[in-house]
Structure formats: C-alpha cells, structure tokens
N, C-alpha and C positions, 0 to 999 in steps of 0.2 A: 268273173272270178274263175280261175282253171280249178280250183283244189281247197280244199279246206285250209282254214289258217290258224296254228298251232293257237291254240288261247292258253295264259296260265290262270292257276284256278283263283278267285278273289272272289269275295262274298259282293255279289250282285254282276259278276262278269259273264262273259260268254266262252264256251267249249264247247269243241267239234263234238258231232256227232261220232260213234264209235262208227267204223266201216260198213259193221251189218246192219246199221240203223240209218246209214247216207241214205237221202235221196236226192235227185237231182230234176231239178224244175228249171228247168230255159238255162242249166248249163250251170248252174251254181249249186252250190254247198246247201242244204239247210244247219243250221245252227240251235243249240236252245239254249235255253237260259242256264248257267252253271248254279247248282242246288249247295254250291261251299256254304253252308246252313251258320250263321253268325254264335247260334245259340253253343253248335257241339264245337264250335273253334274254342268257347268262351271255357266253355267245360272243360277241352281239354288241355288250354292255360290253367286253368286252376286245379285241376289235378293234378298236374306238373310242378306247380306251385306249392300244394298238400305234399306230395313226394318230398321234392326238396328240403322242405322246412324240417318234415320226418328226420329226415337223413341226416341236414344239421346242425340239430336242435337238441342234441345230448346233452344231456348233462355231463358236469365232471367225473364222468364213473372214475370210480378207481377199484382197486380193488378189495375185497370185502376185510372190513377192520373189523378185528374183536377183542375183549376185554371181560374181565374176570371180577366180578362183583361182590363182594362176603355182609353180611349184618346176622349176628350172634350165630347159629345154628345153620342159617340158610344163604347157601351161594345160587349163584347165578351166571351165564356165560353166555354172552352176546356176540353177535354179528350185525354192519352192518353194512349198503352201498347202495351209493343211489340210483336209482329209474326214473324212468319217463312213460306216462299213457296218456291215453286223450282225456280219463276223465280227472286226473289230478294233475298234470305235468308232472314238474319235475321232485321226487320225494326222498325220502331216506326211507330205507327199507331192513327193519329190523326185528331178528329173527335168533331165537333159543332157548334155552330152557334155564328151569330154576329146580334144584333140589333143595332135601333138609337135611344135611349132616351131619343132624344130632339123633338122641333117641325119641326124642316123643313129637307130640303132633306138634305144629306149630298153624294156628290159623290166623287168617285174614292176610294171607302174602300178599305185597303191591310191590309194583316194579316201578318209579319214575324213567322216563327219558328228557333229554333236551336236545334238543337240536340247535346244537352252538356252531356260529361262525366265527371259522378261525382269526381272520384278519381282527374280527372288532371285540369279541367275546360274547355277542349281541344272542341272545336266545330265540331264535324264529320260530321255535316250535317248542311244544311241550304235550307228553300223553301218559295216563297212568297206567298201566298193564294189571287188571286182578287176575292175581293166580289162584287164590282161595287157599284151605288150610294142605297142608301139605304135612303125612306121615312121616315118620320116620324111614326114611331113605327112601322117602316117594320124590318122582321127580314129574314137570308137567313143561309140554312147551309153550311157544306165545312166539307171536307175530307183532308187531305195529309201525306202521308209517308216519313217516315223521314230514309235515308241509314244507318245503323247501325253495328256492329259486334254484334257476339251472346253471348260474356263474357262479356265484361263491362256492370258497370249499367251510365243508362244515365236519367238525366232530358231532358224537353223539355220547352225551355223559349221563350215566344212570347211577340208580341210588336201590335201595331195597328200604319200603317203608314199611 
C-alpha cells in the first residue's frame, strides 16, 4: 500500500491515522479502528428529533382574546392564549383581574372558566379561580390554565359565581 486510504467515518469502520500519528512499518499505513461511538450518533438523532418536534409542535397561538364579565357589583376582565411546555403541552393560558364596583364588601368571589371548542361546543376543560371577598373598589388579579390539545381552536367562557 503507497499512502493511506481516505475511510468515511461508520460506526465500526476504519480511518486513517492523522499525519502526526502515521507510522509506517514495511511501507504501509497503520490504520485504527474508527470510534463513530453508535450510542452519541443515537443521541444526537434524538436530540434533533426533540428540536424538531419543539419547533413544530405549536399550538394554534393566536393572539390574546379578552372579554368583560359583570355578576351584581363585581366585574371582571380576562385574557387569554394558548402555550405549550414540556410539563403540560399544549394549554390556555388565562390571566386578569376582578374588581367590586359597588360600595360594600362583597365576599367569597369565584371566577369559572371553560375551555370550549369551537368546532363542537364540547368543554375540555373546566377551573374555578377563588378570588375571596373583595372591598369596595378593591381589585385582585388571578391566573389559570386551562388543559387543552394543540389542534383545536378553543374559546374560553367565564361566569362570576
């Protein structure tokens, strides 16, 4: 053999030695065994794969709906839009606050939600938000996510109990 012979890299294949690590015994090449390791090929398909799915695995964002809620004394005014994480997928994500527009206290405020799909009217979700008693021109805000799929589009329709 005059020279080394280019090898491409394949998990269990052979490649040359780099120049400064040739040696040469009766005129030939030494070669070693190429280390393309099965396990970090494997890993880094599946990393590429987690990426991917990341990227197109949205949900139907749109953008944030809101809506204006009244029961006797006490409003309320919402937002919502959907997200995606790893530990819930895909969710409604709703967020705002509630005042009491009257004079006196008003206690035990609760907020329903539903997480309705639009196509069927079908309720996928459901949460109750306590706001607790709330003064006179006291206002509090509130958070809750709503369980979802990442294809349907959904409203979110609340009530003040």
């Amino acid at each position: 053999m005059s020279g080394p012979v280019p090898a491409i890299c394949r998990a269990g294949g052979l490649a040359p030695l780099r120049s400064d690590q040739q040696e040469e015994i009766t005129g030939e090449a030494i070669f070693r065994t190429n280390r393309c390791d099965d396990s970090m090929m494997k890993t880094a398909g599946l990393i590429a794969l987690i990426v991917a799915a990341v990227l197109c695995a949205g949900c139907n964002s749109t953008p944030p709906n809101g809506a204006d809620i009244a029961g006797n004394t006490v409003r309320a005014h919402y937002e919502h839009h959907g997200e995606w994480s790893f530990g819930l997928g895909c969710f409604e994500k709703v967020t705002g606050y509630a005042y009491n527009a009257g004079n006196a206290t008003v206690s035990d405020v609760r907020l329903n939600f539903n997480l309705v799909e639009v196509r069927t009217g079908t309720i996928r979700d459901s949460r109750q938000v306590f706001i607790g008693p709330l003064q006179a021109g006291q206002s509090r805000t509130f958070d809750a996510d709503l369980d979802g799929e990442c294809w349907p589009d959904y409203r979110v329709d609340a009530s003040i109990i």
